[in-house]
KEGUTI-844718 format. One record per residue (C-alpha): z, x, y; residue number from 0; residue in one letter. Coordinates in steps of 0.05 Angstrom, whole numbers, plus 5000, padded with zeros to 4 digits. Example, Ala and Ser with C-alpha at 12.3 -4.5 7.8 and 13.67 -1.06 7.14 Angstrom:
+------+------+------+-----+--------+
|    z |    x |    y | num | residu |
+------+------+------+-----+--------+
| 5156 | 5246 | 4910 |   0 |      A |
| 5143 | 5273 | 4979 |   1 |      S |
+------+------+------+-----+--------+
END
This chain:
+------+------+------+-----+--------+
|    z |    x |    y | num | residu |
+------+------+------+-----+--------+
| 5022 | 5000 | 5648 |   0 |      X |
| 5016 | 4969 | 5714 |   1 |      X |
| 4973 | 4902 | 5718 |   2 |      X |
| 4942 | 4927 | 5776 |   3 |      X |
| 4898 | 4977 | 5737 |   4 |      X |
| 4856 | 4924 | 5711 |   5 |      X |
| 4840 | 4863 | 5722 |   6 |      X |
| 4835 | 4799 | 5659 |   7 |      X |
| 4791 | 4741 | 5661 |   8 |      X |
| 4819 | 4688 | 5601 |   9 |      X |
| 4771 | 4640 | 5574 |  10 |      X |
| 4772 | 4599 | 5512 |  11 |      X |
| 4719 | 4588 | 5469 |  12 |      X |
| 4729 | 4526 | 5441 |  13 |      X |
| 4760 | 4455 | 5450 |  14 |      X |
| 4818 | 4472 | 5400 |  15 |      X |
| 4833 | 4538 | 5431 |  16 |      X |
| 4838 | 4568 | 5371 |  17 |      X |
| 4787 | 4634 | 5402 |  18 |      X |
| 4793 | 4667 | 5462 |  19 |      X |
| 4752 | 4716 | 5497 |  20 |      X |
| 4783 | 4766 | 5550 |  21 |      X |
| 4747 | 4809 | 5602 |  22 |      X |
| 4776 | 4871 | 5622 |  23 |      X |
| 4764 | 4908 | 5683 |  24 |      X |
| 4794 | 4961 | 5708 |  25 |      X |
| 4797 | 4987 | 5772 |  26 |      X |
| 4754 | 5039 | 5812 |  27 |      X |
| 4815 | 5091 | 5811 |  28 |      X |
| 4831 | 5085 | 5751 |  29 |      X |
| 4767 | 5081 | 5724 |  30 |      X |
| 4753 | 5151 | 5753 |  31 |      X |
| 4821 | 5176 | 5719 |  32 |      X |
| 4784 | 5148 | 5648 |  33 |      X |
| 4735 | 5201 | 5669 |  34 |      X |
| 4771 | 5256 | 5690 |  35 |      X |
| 4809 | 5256 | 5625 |  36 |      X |
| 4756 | 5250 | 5582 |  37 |      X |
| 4710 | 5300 | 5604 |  38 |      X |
| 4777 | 5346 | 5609 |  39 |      X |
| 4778 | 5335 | 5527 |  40 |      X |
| 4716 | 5338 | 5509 |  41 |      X |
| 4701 | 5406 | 5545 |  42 |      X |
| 4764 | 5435 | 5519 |  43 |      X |
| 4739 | 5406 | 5447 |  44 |      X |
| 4664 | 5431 | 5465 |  45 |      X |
| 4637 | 5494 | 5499 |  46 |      X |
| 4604 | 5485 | 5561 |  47 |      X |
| 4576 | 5543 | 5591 |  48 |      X |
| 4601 | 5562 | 5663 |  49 |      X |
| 4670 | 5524 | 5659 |  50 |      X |
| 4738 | 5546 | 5635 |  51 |      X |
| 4756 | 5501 | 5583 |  52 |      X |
| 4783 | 5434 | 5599 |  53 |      X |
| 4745 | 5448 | 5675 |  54 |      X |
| 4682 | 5420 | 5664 |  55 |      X |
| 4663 | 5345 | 5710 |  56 |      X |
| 4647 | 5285 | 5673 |  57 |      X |
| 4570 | 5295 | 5697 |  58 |      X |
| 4556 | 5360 | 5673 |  59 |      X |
| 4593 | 5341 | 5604 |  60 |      X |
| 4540 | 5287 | 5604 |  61 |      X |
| 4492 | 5330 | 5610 |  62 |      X |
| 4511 | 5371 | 5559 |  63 |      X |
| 4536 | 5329 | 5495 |  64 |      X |
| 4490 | 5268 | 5522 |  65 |      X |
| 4505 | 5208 | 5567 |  66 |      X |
| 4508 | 5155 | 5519 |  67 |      X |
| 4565 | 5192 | 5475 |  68 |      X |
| 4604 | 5213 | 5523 |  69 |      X |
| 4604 | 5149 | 5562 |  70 |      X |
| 4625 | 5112 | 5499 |  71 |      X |
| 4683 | 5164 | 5487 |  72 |      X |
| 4704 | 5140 | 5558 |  73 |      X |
| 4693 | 5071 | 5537 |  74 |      X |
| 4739 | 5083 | 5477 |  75 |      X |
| 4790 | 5114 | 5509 |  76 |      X |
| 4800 | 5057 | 5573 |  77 |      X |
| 4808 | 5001 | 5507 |  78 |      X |
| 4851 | 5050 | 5481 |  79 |      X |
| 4900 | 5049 | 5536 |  80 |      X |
| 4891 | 4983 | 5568 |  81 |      X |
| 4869 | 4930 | 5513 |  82 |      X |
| 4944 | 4928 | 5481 |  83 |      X |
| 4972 | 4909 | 5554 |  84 |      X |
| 4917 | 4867 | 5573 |  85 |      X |
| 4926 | 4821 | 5514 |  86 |      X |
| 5003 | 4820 | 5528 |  87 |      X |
| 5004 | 4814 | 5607 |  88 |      X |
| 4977 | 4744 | 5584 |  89 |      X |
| 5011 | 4722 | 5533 |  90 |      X |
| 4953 | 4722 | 5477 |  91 |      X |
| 4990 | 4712 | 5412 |  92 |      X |
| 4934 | 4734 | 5368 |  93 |      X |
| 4917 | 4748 | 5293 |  94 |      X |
| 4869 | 4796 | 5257 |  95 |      X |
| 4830 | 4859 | 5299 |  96 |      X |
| 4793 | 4839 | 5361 |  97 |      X |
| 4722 | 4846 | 5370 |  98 |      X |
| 4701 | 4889 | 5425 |  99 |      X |
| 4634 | 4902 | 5462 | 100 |      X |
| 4622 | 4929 | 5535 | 101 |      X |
| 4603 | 4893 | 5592 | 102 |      X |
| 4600 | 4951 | 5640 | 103 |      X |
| 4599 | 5026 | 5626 | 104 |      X |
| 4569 | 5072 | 5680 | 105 |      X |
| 4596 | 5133 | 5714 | 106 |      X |
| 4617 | 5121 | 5784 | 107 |      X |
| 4627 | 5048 | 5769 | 108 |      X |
| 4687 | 5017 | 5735 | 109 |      X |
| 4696 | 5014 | 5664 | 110 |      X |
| 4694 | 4930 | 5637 | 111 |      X |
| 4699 | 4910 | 5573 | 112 |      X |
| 4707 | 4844 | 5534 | 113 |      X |
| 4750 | 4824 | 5476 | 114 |      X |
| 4743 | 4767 | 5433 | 115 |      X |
| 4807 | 4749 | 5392 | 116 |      X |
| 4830 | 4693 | 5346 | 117 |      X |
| 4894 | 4663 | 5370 | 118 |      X |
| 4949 | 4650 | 5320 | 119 |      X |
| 4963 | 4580 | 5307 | 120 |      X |
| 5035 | 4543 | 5326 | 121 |      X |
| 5068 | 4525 | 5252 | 122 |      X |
| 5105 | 4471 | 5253 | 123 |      X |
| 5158 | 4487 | 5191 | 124 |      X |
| 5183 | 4433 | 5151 | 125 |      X |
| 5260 | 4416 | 5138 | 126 |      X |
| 5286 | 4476 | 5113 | 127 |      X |
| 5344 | 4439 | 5087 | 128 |      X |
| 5292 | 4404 | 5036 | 129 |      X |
| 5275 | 4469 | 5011 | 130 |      X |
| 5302 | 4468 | 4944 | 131 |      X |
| 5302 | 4537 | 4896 | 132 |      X |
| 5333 | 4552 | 4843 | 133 |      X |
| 5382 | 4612 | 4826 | 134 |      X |
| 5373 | 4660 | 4760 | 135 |      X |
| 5436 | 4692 | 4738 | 136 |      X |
| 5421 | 4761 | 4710 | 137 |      X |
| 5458 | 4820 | 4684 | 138 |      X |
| 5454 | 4878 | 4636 | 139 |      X |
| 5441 | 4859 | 4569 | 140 |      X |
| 5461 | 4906 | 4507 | 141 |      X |
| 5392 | 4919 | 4487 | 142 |      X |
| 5362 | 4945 | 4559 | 143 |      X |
| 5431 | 4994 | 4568 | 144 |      X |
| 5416 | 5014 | 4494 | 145 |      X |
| 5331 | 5026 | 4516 | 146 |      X |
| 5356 | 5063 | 4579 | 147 |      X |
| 5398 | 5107 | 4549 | 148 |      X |
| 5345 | 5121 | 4489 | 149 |      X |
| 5303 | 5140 | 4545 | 150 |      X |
| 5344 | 5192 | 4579 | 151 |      X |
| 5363 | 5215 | 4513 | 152 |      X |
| 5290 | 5225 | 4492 | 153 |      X |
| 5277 | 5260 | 4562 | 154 |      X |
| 5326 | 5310 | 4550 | 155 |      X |
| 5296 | 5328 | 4484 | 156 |      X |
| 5282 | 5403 | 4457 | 157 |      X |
| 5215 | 5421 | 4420 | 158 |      X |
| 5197 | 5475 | 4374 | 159 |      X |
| 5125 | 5498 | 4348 | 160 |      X |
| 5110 | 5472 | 4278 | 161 |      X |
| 5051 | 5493 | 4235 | 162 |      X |
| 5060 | 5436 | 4193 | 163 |      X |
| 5018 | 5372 | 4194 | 164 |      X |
| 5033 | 5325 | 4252 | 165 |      X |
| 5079 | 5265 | 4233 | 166 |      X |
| 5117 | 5215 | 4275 | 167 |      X |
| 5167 | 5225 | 4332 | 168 |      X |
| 5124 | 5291 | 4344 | 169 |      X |
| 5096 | 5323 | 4411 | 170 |      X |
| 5029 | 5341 | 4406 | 171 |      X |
| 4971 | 5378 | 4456 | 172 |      X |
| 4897 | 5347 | 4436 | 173 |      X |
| 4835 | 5342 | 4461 | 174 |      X |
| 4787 | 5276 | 4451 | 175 |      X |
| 4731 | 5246 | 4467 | 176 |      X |
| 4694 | 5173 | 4445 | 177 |      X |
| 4624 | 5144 | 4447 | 178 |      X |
| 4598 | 5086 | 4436 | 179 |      X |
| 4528 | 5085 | 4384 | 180 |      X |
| 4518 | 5160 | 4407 | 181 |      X |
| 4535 | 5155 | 4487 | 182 |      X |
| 4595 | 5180 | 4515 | 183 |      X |
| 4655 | 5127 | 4542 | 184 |      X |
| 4675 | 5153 | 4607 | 185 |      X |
| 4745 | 5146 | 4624 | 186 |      X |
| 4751 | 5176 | 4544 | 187 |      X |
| 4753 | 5241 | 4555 | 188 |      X |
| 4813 | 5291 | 4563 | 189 |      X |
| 4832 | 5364 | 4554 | 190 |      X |
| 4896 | 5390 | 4527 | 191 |      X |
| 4925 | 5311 | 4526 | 192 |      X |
| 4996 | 5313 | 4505 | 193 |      X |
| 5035 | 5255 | 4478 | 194 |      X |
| 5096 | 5242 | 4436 | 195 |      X |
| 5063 | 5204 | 4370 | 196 |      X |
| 5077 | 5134 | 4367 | 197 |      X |
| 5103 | 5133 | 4432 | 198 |      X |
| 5043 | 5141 | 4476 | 199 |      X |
| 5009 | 5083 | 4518 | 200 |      X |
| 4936 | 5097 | 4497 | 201 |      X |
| 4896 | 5055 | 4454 | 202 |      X |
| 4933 | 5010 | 4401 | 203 |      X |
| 4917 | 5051 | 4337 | 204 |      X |
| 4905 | 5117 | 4372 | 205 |      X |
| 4962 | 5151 | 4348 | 206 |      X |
| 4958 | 5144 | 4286 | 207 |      X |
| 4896 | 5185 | 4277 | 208 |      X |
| 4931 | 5235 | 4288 | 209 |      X |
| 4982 | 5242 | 4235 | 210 |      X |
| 4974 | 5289 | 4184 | 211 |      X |
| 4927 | 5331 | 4224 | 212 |      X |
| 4936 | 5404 | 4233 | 213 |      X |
| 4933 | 5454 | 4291 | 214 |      X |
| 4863 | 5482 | 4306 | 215 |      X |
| 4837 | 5421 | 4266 | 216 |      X |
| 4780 | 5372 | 4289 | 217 |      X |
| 4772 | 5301 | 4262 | 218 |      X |
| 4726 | 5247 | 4277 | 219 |      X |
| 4750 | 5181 | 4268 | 220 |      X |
| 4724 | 5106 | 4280 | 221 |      X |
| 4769 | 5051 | 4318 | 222 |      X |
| 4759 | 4989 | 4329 | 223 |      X |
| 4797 | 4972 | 4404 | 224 |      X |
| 4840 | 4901 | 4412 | 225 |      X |
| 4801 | 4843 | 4442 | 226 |      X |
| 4861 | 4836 | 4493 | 227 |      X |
| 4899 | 4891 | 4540 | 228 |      X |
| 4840 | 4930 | 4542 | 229 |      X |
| 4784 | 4940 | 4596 | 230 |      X |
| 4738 | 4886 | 4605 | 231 |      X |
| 4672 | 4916 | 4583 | 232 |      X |
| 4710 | 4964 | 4522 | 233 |      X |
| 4745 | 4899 | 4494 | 234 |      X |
| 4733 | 4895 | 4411 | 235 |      X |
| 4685 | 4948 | 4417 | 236 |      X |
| 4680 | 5007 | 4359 | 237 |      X |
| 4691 | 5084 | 4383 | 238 |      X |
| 4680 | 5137 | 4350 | 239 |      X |
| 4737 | 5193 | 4367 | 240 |      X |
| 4723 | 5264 | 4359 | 241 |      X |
| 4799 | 5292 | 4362 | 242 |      X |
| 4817 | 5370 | 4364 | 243 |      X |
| 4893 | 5380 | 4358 | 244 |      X |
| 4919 | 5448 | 4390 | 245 |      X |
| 4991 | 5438 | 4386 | 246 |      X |
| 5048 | 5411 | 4343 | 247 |      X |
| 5121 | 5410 | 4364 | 248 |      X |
| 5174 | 5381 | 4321 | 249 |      X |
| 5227 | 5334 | 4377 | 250 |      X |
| 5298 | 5345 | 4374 | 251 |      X |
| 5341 | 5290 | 4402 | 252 |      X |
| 5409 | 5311 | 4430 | 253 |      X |
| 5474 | 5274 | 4397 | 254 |      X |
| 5501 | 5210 | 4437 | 255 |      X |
| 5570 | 5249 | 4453 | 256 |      X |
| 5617 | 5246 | 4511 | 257 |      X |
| 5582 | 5313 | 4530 | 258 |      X |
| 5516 | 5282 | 4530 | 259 |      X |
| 5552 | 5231 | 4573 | 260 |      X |
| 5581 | 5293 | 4621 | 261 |      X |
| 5518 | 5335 | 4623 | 262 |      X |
| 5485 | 5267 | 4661 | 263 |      X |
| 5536 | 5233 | 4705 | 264 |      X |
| 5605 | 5241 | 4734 | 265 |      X |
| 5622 | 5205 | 4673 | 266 |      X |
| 5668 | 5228 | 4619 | 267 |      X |
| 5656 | 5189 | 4557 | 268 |      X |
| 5595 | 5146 | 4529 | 269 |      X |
| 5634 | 5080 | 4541 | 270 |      X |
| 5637 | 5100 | 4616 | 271 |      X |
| 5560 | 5117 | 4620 | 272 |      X |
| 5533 | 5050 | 4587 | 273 |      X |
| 5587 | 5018 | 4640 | 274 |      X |
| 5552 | 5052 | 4692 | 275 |      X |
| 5480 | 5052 | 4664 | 276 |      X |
| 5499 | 4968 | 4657 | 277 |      X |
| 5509 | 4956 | 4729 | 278 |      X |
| 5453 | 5002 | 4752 | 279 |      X |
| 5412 | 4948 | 4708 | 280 |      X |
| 5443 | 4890 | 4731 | 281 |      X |
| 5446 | 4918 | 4811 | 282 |      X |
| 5365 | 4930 | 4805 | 283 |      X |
| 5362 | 4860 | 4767 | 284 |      X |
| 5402 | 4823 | 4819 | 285 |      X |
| 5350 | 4861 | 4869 | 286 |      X |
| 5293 | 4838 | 4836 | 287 |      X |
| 5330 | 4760 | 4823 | 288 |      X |
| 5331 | 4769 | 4911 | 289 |      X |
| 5246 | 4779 | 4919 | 290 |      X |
| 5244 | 4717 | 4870 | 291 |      X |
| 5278 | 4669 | 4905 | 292 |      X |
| 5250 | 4694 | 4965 | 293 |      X |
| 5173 | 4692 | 4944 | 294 |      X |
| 5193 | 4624 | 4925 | 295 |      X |
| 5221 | 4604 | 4991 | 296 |      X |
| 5160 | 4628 | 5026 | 297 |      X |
| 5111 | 4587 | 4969 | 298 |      X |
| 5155 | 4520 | 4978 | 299 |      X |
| 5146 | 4534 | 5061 | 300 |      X |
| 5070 | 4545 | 5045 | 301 |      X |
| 5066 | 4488 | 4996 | 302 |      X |
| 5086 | 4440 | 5059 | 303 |      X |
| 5049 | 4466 | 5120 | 304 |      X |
| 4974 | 4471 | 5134 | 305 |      X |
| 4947 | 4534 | 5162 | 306 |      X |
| 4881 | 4544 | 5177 | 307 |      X |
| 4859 | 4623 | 5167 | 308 |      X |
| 4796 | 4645 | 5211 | 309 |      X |
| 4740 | 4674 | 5165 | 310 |      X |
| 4746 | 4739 | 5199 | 311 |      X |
| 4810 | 4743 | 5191 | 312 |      X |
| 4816 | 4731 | 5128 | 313 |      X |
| 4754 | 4782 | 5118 | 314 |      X |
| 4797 | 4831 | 5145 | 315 |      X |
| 4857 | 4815 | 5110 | 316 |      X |
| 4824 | 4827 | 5046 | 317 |      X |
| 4782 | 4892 | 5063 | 318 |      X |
| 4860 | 4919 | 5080 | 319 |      X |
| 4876 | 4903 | 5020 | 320 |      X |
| 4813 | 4926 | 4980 | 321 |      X |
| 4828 | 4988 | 5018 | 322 |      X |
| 4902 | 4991 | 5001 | 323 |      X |
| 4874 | 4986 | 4930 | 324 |      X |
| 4835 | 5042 | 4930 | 325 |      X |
| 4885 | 5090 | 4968 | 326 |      X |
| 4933 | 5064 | 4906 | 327 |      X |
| 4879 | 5087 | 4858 | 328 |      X |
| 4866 | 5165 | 4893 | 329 |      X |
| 4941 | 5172 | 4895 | 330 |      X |
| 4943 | 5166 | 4820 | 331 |      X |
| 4879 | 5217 | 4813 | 332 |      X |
| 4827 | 5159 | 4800 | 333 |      X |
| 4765 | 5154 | 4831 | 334 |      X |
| 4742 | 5085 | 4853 | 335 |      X |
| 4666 | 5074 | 4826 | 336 |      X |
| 4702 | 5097 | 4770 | 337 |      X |
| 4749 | 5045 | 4769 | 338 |      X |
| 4703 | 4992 | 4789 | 339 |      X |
| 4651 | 5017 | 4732 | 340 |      X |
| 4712 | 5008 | 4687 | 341 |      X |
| 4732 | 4937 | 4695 | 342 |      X |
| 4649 | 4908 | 4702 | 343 |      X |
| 4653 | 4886 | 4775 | 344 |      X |
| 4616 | 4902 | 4846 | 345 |      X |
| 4669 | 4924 | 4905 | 346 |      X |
| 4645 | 4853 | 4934 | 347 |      X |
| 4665 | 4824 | 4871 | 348 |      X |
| 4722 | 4860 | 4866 | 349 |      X |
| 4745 | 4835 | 4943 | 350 |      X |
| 4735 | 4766 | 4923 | 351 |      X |
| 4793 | 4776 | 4871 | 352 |      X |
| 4834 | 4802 | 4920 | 353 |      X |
| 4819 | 4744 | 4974 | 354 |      X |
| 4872 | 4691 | 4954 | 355 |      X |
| 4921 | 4750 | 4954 | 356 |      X |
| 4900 | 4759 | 5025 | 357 |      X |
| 4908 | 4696 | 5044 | 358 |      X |
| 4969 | 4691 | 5016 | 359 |      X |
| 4996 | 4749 | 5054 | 360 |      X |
| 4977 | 4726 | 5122 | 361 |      X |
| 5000 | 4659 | 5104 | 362 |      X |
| 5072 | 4687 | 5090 | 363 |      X |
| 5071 | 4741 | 5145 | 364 |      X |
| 5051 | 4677 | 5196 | 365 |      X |
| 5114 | 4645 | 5166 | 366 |      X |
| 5160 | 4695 | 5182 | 367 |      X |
| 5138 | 4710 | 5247 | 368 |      X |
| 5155 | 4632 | 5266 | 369 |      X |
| 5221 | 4628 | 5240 | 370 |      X |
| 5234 | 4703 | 5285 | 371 |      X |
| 5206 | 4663 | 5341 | 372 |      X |
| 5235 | 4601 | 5334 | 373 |      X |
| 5305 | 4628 | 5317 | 374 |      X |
| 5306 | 4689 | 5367 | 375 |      X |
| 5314 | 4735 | 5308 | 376 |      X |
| 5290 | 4813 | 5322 | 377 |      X |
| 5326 | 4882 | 5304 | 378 |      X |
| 5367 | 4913 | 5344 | 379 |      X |
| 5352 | 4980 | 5376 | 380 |      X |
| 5426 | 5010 | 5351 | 381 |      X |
| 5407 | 4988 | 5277 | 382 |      X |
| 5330 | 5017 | 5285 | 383 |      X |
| 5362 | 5086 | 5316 | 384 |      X |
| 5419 | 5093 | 5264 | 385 |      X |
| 5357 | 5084 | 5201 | 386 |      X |
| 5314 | 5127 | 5238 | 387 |      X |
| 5357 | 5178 | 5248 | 388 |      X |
| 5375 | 5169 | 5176 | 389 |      X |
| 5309 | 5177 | 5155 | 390 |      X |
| 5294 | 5247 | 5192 | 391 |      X |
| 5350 | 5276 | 5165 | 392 |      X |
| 5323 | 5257 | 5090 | 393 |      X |
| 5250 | 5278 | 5117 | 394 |      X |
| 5265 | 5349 | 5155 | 395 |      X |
| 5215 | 5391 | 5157 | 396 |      X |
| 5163 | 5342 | 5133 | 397 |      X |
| 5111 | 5311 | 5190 | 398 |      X |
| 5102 | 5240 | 5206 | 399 |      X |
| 5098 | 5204 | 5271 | 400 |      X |
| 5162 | 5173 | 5299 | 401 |      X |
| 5140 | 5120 | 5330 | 402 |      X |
| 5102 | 5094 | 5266 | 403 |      X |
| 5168 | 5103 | 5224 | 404 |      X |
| 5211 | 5063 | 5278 | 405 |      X |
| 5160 | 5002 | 5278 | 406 |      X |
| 5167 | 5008 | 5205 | 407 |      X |
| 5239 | 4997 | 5208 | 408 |      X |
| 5239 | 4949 | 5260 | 409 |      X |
| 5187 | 4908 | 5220 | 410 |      X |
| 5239 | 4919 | 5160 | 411 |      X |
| 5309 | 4899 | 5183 | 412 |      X |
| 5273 | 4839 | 5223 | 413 |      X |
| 5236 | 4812 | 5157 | 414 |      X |
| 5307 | 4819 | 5120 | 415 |      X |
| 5349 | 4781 | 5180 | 416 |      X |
| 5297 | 4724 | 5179 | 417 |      X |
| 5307 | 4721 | 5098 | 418 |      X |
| 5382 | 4718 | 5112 | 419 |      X |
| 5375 | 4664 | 5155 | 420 |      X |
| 5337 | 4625 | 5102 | 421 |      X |
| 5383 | 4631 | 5049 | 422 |      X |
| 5441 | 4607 | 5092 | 423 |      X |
| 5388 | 4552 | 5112 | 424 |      X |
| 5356 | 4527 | 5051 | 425 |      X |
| 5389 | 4495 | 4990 | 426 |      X |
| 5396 | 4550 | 4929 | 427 |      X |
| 5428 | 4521 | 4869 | 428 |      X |
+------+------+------+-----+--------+
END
């Protein structure tokens, strides 16, 4: 967008220059194209009677869906297009969202706004050759190959209906329910539950209630829960469990064969499938050896520089996160006062948990962001292009917005050059 649209007006706030507030104001023509285009959307989105939709002036849309709304959709829409080049056309290198009010908003006169931002501090990074972390050698050992390969056994397991009592190893369908002195739990409650007995991940104890119970049988039972692992506000409390069981299915586990070893891989024998189980393992370990050391790069970096985080933006660090939280939470079919009821805490309690995290994140992310500066590090176009193409071909037919997706992988192969750098830079032994 062309500079001469608008019109900025810089002016710090304080001594340290650490705010800055920006006026925008654009200009008469382009203010009236603002106008145009919104009350083009707004009477294709609205019917207003007399005018072809999408035909309608900006006064007579006024009129119609009132003054004060459709003014502020205009008002919306100029920050929308202008604010982004604005900040940029003066070099504003700025953290957290900007706080935005109107200075000027009438129709016939141009559209002005002001932005208030928080401008990101200048890090000065230590001697990264002083940076001193130490290396974890890892690999496969017998007993995780031996755990991974009871699991895909176990996942490839038959059943078969039983009307004998349930015992261990079995797959069972149950309903149950607890209370607590005659009121229900909630969160202890489920329909048609099935777990393998002795294997499941509910409460210590829980399985074993159930052996030696029939199907079509109901049970009550009384358990004590652990003081530890458990739910704040549930911890050493005693339930009482009404359990119905409405299925039991005896588990068959296929034999560890070389055609057990064929049926899941390209490989031919069980020797050859532990091999290749074993370096998954140790490839994923290796991975996971790579986000240690580089976590502990950034927390050495932190450890030696002072940054000081605005209030807001640290208040809107951690509401992204409370909110990241919760969108966790609904993926996984939980509902958040649920959740919240659960673990005993307020959502502003709850955010204050999550505020060091916050920090922690914008103190890393500001590190990162210096040594891309400082060392001219950025992703190239060709790489971006190459994963995004890769990534539409593995998505067809599936929507998302292409532009978000190539930021994303920009953002991605920049963060992993910068971590590059540092571990040719820092000393690893």
């Amino acid at each position: 967008m062309s500079k001469k649209q608008f019109k900025t007006t810089v002016t710090d706030l304080d001594k340290q220059k650490t705010q800055v507030q920006v006026d925008v104001e654009l200009t008469d023509e382009y203010s009236k194209q603002i106008f145009n285009a919104v009350s083009e959307k707004l009477s294709k989105e609205h019917h207003i009677e007399g005018f072809r939709p999408g035909n309608a002036p900006f006064h007579i849309v006024s009129q119609k869906l009132g003054a004060d709304y459709v003014l502020h959709k205009a008002l919306d829409f100029a920050f929308q297009k202008t604010y982004v080049d604005a900040i940029q056309n003066d070099d504003i290198d700025f953290w957290g969202m900007p706080q935005a009010s109107m200075t000027k908003l009438a129709f016939g006169s141009p559209i002005a706004y002001r932005v208030v931002l928080h401008r990101r501090p200048t890090l000065k990074l230590p001697d990264l050759k002083k940076i001193k972390i130490k290396s974890q050698t890892v690999t496969a050992t017998d007993d995780e190959v031996d755990a991974a390969i009871d699991h895909l056994r176990k996942s490839r397991a038959s059943f078969v209906t039983v009307t004998r009592p349930a015992q261990k190893t079995d797959r069972v369908e149950i309903d149950f329910s607890a209370t607590e002195n005659g009121a229900p739990v909630d969160g202890a409650k489920a329909q048609h539950y099935p777990l393998i007995i002795g294997e499941s991940q509910l409460i210590p104890g829980f399985d074993e209630l159930l052996i030696g119970m029939k199907t079509g049988e109901t049970k009550q039972h009384t358990l004590t829960l652990p003081k530890q692992g458990i739910v704040d506000h549930l911890a050493g409390k005693k339930l009482d469990f009404t359990i119905t069981i409405h299925l039991v299915q005896e588990r068959t586990l296929p034999s560890l064969d070389d055609a057990f070893a064929q049926r899941l891989s390209s490989s031919k024998t069980m020797p050859e499938l532990k091999d290749s189980i074993g370096k998954g393992i140790t490839q994923e370990k290796e991975q996971n050896e790579q986000r240690r050391r580089q976590i502990a790069t950034l927390e050495e970096i932190e450890s030696k520089v002072k940054i000081e985080i605005p209030d807001q933006v640290l208040d809107q660090e951690t509401t992204f996160e409370v909110r990241q939280f919760r969108d966790d939470l609904a993926a996984r079919g939980l509902e958040w006062q649920a959740y919240l009821k659960r673990i005993g805490k307020s959502e502003e309690e709850f955010a204050q948990t999550l505020r060091p995290q916050a920090k922690k994140r914008i103190t890393h992310s500001l590190i990162l962001d210096t040594i891309a500066r400082d060392q001219n590090i950025s992703a190239s176009e060709d790489d971006v292009k190459q994963k995004l193409e890769a990534f539409k071909k593995a998505n067809t037919g599936k929507a998302f917005e292409e532009a978000d997706i190539a930021d994303q992988i920009r953002r991605s192969l920049r963060t992993m050059k910068i971590f590059q750098y540092l571990e040719k830079h820092i000393r690893i032994k």
